[in-house]
Backbone as CSV, one residue per row, in Angstrom:
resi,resn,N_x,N_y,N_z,CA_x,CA_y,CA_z,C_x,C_y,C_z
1,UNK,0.849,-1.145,0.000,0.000,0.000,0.000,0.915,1.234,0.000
2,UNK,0.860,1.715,-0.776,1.243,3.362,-1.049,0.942,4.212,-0.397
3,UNK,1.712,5.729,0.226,1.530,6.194,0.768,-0.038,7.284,0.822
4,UNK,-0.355,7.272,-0.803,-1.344,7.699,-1.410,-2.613,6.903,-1.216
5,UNK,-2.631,6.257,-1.087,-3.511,4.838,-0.768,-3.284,5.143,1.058
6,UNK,-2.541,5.194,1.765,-2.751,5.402,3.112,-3.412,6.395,3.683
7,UNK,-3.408,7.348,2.990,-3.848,8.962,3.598,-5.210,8.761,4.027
8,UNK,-6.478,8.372,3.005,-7.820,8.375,3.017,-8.460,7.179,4.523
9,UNK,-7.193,6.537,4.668,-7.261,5.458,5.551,-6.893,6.158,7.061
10,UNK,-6.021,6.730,6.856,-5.360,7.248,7.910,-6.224,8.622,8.885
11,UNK,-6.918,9.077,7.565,-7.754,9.661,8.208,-9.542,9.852,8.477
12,UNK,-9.703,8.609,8.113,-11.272,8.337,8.311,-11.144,7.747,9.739
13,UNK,-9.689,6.746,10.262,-9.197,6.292,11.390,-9.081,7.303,12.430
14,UNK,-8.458,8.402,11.796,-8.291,9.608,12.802,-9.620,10.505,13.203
15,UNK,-10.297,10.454,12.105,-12.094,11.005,12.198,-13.066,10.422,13.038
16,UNK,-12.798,9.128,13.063,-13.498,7.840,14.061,-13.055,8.198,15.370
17,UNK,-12.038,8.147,15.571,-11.242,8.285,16.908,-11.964,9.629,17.496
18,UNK,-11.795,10.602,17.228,-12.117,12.009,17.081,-13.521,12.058,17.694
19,UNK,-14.291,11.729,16.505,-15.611,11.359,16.887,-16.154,10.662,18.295
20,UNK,-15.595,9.580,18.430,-15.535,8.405,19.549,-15.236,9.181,20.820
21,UNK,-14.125,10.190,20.593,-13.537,10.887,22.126,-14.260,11.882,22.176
22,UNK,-14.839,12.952,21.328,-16.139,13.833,21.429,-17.452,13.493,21.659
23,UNK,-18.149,12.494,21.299,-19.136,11.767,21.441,-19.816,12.158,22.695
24,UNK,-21.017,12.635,23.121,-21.642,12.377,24.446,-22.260,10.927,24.405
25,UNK,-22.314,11.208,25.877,-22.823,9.783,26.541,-24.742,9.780,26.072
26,UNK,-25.059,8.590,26.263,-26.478,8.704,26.093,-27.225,9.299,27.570
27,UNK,-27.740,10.039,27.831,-28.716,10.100,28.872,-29.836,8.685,28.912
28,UNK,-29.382,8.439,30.292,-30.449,7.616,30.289,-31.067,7.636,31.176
29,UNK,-32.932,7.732,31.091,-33.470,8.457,32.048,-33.278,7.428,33.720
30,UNK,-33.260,8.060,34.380,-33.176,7.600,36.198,-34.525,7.604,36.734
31,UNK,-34.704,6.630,37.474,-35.608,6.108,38.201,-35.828,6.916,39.768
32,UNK,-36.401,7.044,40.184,-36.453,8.130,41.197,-36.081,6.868,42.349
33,UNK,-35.676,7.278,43.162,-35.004,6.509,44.394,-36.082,5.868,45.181
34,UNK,-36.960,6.001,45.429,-37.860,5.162,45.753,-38.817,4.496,44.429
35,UNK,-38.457,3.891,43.521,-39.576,3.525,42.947,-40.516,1.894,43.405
36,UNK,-41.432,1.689,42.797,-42.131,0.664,42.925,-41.499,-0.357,42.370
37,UNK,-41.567,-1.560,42.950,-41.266,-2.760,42.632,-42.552,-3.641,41.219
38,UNK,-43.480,-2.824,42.230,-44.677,-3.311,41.529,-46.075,-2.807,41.564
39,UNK,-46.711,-2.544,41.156,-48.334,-1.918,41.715,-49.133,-2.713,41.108
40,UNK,-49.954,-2.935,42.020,-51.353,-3.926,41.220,-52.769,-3.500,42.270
41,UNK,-53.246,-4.578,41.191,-54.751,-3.815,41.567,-55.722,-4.620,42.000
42,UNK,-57.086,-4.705,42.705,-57.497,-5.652,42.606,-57.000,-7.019,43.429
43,UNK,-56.016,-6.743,44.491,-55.401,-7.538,45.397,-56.593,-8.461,46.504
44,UNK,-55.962,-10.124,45.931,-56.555,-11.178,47.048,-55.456,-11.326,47.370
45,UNK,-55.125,-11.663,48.423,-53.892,-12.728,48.930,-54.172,-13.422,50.233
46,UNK,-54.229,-14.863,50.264,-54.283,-15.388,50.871,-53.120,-16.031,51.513
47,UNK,-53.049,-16.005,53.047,-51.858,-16.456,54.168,-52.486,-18.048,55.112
48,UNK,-51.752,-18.781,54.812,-51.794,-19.781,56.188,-50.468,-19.888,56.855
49,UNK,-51.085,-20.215,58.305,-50.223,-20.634,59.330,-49.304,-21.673,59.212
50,UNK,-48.222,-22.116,60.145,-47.482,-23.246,60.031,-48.238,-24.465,60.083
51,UNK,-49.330,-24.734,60.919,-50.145,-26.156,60.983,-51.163,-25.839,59.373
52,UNK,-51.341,-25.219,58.768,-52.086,-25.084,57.568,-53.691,-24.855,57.777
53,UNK,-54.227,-23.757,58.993,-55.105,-23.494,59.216,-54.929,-22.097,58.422
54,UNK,-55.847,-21.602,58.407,-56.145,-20.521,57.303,-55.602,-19.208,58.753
55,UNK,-55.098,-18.196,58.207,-54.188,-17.183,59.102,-55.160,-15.786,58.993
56,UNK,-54.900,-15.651,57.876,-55.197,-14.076,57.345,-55.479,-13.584,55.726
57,UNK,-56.441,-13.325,55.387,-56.549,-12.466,54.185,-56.439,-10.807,53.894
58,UNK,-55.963,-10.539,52.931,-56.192,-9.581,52.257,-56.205,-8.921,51.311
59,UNK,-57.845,-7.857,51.259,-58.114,-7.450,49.774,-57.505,-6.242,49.786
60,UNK,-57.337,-5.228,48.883,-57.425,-4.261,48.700,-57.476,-3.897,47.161
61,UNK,-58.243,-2.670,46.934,-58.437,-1.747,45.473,-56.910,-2.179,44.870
62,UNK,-55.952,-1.493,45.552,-54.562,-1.268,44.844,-53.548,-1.313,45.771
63,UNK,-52.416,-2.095,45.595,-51.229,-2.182,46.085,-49.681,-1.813,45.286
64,UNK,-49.281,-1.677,45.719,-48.029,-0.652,45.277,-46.775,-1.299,46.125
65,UNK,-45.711,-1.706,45.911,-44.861,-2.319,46.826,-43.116,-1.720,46.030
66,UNK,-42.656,-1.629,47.056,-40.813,-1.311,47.412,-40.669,-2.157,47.945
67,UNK,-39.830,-2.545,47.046,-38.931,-4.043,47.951,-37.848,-3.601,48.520
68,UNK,-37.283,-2.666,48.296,-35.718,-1.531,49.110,-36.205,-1.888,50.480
69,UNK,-37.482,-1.198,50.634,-38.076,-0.603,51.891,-38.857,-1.840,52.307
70,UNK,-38.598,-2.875,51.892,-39.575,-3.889,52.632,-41.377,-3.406,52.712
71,UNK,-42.094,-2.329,52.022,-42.900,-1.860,52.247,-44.042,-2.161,51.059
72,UNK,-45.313,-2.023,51.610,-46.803,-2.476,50.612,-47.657,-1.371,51.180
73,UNK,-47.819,-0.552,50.192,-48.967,0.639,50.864,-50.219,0.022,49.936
74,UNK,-51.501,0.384,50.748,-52.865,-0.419,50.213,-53.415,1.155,50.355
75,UNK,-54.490,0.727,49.098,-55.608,1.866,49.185,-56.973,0.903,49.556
76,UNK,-57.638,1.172,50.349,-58.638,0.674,50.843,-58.462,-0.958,51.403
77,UNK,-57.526,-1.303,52.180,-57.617,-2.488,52.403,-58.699,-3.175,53.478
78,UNK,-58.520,-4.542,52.911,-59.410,-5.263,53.891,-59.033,-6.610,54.483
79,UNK,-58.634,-6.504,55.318,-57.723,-7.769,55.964,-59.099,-8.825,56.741
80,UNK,-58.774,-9.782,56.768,-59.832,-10.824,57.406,-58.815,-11.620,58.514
81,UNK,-59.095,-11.773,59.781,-58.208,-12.337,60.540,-58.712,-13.557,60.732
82,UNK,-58.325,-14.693,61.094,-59.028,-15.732,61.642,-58.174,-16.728,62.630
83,UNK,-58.815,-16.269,63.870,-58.135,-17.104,65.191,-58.553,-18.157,65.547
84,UNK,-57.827,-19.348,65.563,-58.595,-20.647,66.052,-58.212,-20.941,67.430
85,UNK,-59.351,-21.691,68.418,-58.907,-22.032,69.334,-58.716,-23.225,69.613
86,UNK,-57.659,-23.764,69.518,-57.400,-25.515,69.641,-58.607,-26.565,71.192
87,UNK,-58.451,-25.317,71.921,-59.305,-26.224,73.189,-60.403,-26.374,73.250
88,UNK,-61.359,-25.078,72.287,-62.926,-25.438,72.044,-63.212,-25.638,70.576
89,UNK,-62.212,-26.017,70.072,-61.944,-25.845,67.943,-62.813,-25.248,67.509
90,UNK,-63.060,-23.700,68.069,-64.098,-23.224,67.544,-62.613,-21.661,66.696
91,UNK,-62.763,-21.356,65.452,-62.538,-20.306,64.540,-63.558,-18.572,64.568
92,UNK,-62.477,-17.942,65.581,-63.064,-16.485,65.295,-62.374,-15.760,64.058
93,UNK,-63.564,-15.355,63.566,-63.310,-14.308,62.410,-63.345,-12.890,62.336
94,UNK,-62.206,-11.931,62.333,-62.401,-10.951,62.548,-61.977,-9.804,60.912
95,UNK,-62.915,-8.510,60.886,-62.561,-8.055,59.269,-62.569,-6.586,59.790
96,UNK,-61.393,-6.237,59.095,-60.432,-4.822,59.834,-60.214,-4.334,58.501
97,UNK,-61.362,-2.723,58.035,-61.032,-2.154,56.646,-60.531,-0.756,57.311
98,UNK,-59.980,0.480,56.236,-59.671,1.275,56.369,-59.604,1.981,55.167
99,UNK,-59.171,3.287,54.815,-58.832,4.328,54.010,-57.515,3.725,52.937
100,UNK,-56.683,3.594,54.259,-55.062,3.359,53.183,-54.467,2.414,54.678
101,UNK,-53.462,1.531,53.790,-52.673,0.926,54.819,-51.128,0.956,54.077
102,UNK,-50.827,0.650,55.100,-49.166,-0.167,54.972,-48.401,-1.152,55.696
103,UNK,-48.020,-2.017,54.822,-47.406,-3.417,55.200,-46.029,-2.868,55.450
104,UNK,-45.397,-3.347,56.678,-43.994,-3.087,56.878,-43.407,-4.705,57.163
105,UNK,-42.627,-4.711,56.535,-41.681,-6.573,57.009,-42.509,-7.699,56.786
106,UNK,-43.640,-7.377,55.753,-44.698,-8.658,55.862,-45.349,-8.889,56.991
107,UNK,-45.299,-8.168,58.150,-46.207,-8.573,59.097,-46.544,-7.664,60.167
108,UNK,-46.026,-6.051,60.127,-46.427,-5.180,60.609,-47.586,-4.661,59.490
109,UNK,-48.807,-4.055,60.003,-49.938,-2.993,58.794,-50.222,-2.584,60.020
110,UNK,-50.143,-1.352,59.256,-50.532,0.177,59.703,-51.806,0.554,58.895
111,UNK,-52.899,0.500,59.314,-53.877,0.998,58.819,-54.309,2.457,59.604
112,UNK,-54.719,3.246,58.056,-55.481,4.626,58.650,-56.322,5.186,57.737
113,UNK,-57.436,6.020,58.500,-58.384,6.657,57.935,-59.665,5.460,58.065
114,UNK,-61.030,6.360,59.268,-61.618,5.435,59.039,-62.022,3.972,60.006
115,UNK,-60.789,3.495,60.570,-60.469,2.242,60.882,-61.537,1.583,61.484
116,UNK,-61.841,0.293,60.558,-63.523,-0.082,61.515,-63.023,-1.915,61.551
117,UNK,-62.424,-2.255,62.973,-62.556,-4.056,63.430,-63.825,-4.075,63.932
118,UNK,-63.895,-5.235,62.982,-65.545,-6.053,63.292,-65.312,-7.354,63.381
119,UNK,-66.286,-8.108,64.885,-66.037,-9.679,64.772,-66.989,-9.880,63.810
120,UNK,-66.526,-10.767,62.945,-67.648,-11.488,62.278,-68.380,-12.677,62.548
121,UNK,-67.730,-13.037,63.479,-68.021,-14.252,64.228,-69.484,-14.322,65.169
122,UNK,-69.554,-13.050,65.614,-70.367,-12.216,66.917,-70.020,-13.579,68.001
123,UNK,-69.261,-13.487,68.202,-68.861,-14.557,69.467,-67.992,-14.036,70.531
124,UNK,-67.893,-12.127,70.215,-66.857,-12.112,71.784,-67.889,-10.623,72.172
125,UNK,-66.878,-10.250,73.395,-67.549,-9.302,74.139,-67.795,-8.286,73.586
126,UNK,-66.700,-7.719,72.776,-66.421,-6.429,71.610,-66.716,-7.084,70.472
127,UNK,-67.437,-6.271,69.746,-68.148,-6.297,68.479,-67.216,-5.526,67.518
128,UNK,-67.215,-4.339,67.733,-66.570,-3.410,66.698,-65.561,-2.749,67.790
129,UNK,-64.598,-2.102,66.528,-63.739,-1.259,67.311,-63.327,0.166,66.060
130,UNK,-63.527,1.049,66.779,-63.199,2.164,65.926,-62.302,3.385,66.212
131,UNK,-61.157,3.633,64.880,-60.808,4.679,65.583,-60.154,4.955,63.791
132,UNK,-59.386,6.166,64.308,-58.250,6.472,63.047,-56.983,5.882,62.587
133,UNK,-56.289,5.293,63.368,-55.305,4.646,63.106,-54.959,3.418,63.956
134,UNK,-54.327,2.550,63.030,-54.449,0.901,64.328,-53.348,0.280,63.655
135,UNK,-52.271,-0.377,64.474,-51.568,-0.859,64.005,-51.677,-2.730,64.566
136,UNK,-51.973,-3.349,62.764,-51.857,-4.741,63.331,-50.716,-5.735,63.262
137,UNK,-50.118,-6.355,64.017,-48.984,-7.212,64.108,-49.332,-8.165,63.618
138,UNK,-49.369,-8.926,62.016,-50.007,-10.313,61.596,-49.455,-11.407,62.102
139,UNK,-47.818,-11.648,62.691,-47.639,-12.795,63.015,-48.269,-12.998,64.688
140,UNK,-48.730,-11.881,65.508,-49.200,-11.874,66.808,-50.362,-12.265,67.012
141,UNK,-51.510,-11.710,65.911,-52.510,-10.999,66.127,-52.915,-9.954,66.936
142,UNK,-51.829,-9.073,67.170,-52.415,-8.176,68.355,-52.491,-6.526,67.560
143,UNK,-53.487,-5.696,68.235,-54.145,-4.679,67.567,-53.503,-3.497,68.904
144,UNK,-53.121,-2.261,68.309,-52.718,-1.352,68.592,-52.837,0.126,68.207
145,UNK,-53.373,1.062,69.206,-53.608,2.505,68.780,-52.888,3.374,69.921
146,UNK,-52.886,4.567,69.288,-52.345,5.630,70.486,-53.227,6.803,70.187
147,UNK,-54.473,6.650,69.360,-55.363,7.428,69.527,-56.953,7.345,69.608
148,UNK,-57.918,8.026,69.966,-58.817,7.662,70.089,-59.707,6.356,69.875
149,UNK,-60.135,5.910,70.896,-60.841,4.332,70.502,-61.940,3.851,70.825
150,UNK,-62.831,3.355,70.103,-64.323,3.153,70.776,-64.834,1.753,70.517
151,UNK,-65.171,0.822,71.453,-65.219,-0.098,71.624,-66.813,-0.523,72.117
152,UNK,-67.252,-1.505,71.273,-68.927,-1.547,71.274,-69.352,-3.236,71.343
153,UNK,-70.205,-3.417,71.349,-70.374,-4.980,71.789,-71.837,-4.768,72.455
154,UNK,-72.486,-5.922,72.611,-74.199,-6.232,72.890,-74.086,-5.729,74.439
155,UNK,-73.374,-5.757,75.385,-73.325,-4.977,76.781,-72.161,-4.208,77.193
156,UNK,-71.388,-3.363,75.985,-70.361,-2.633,76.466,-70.715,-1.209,75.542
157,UNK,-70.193,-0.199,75.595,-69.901,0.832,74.879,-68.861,2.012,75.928
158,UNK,-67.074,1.476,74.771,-66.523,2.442,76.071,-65.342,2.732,74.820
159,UNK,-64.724,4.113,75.485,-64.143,4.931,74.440,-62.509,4.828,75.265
160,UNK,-61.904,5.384,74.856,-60.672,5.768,75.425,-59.442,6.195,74.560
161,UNK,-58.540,6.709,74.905,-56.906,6.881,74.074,-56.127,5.857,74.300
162,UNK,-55.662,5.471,73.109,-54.772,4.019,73.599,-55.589,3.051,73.764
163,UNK,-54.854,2.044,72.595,-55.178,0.484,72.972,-54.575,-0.625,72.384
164,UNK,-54.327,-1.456,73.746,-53.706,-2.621,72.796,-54.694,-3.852,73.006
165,UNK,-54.777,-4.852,72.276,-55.847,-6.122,71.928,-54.732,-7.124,71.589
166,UNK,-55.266,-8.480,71.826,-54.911,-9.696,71.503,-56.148,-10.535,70.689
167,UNK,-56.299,-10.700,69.453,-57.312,-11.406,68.718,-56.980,-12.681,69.293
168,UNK,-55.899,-13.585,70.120,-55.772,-14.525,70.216,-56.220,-14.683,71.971
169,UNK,-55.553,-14.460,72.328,-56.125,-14.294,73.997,-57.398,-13.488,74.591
170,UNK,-58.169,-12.817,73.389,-59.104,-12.244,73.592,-59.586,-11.100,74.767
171,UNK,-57.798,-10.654,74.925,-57.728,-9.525,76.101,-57.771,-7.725,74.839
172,UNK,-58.188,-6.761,75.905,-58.307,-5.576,75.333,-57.955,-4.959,76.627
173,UNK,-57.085,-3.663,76.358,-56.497,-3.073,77.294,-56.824,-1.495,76.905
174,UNK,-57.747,-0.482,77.806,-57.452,0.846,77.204,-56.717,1.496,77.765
175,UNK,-55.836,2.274,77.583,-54.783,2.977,78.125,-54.998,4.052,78.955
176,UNK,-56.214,5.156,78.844,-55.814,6.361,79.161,-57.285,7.003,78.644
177,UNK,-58.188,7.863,79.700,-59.293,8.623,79.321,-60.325,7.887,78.818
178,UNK,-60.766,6.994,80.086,-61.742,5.525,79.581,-63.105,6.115,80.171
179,UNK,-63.860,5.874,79.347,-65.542,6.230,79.783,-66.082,4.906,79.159
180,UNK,-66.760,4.084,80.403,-67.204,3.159,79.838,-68.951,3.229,80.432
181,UNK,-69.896,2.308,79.684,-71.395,2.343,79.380,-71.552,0.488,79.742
182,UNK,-71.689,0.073,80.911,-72.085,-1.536,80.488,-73.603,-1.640,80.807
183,UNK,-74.249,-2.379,80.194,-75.774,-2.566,79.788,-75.508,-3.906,80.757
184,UNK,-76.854,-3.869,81.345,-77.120,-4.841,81.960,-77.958,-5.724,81.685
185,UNK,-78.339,-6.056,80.237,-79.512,-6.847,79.688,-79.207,-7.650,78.756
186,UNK,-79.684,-9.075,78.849,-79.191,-10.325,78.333,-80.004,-10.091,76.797
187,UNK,-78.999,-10.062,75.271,-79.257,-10.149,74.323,-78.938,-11.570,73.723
């Protein structure tokens, strides 16, 4: 190859290069630091226990989940609890909706706006329980507020701040500013 013959070579090589080291990078768009793992809609999910008795359900409109954050925020959820008792094998059913929730670690929900536990069972002392915010522990079953709470049932009606519950031991504790109403008549 001739030096004449090299030139056109030499510099389409040198033009490439050129090009290659001027070149910008592509932008490529970024994901905002918290994004979703996933959102869906229309959420069943069903949970059983280690012996394979049925644990816990829940619906909600829409779920949205970060897996970074270990976190599931619900719009309108509806959780169904169900406690069995091995010594009288009798199954209480309890159904806890709200505004919006959030799942923390798979087994903390924070529900708020709204908050209405109902036995469905009608088999305990408390019927309903109402307030604005309640936090439920799914692997415990135990129910928790630090604000207003009103607690109703066929011979109770009593309010208070603060509360913690056991769906399994069937204890309720109010904390603080309790006005209670007990009826004295067999329904």
């Amino acid at each position: 190859m001739n030096k004449r013959q090299s030139i056109p070579f030499v510099l389409l090589l040198a033009a490439l290069l050129i090009w290659l080291f001027f070149k910008q990078e592509a932008v490529l768009p970024s994901l905002s630091v918290h994004h979703p793992s996933y959102i869906a809609t229309d959420i069943n999910s069903t949970h059983f226990n280690k012996t394979g008795f049925l644990d816990y359900k829940i619906f909600a409109d829409k779920a949205t989940n970060f897996n970074e954050d270990e976190l599931t925020n619900f719009k309108k959820p509806k959780v169904i609890v169900y406690t069995h008792n091995d010594q009288t094998d009798t199954t209480t059913i309890w159904q806890i909706t709200s505004a919006v929730g959030a799942l923390y670690q798979q087994d903390k929900l924070v529900l708020s706006k709204n908050v209405l536990v109902k036995n469905l069972s009608l088999d305990q002392l408390v019927q309903t329980i109402k307030t604005e915010q309640l936090t439920l522990f799914l692997d415990k079953k135990e129910l928790s507020s630090d604000l207003l709470v009103t607690l109703e049932g066929p011979q109770i009606h009593q309010q208070g701040v603060g509360m913690w519950a056991s769906l399994v031991t069937e204890e309720v504790i109010i904390k603080d500013q309790i006005k209670a109403v007990y009826f004295n008549e067999n329904k």
